[in-house]
C-alpha positions in Angstrom: -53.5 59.4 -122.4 -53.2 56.2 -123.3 -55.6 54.4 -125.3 -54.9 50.5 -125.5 -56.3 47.7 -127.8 -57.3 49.4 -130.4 -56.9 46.6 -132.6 -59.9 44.8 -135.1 -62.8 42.9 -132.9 -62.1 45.3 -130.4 -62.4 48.6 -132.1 -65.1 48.0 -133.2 -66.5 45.8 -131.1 -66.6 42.4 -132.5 -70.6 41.5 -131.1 -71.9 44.8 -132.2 -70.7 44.6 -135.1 -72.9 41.2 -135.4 -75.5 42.7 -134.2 -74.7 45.6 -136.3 -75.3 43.4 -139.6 -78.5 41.4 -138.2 -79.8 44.8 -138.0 -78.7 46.2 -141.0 -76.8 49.5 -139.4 -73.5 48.6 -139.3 -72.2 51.9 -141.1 -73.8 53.6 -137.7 -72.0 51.5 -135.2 -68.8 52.1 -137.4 -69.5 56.0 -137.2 -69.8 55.3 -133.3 -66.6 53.3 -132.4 -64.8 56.1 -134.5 -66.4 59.0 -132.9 -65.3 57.1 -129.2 -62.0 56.9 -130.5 -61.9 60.5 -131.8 -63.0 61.7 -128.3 -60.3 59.7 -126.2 -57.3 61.1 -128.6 -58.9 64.5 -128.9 -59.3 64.6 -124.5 -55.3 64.2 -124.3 -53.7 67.6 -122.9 -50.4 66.4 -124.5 -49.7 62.8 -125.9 -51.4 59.9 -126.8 -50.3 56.6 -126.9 -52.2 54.1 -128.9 -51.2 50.6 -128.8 -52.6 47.6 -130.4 -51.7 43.7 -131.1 -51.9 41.5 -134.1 -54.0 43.6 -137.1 -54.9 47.6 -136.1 -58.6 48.7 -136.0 -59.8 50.1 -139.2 -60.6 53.0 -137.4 -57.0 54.3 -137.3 
């Protein structure tokens, strides 16, 4: 499996995240982009590869 970008402003997404802190939930669209991450690496049968560019998601 091979899960790709996981880097900040994509993981979690950049524009929800705005949305996010209009809105005043932004700790439940963290817990979200972390769950979605947690379910691609837990789906692998074997390996996971997780790449990213530049600065890593805070979710790793």
């Amino acid at each position: 499996m091979y899960v790709v970008s996981v880097n900040d402003d994509v993981l979690p997404d950049k524009s929800a995240m705005e949305k996010a802190a209009e809105d005043d939930n932004t700790e439940d669209v963290l817990k979200q982009e972390a769950n979605c991450l947690a379910v691609a690496i837990t789906r692998a049968k074997k390996y996971v590869w997780i790449s990213y560019f530049g600065s890593p998601s805070m979710s790793l």
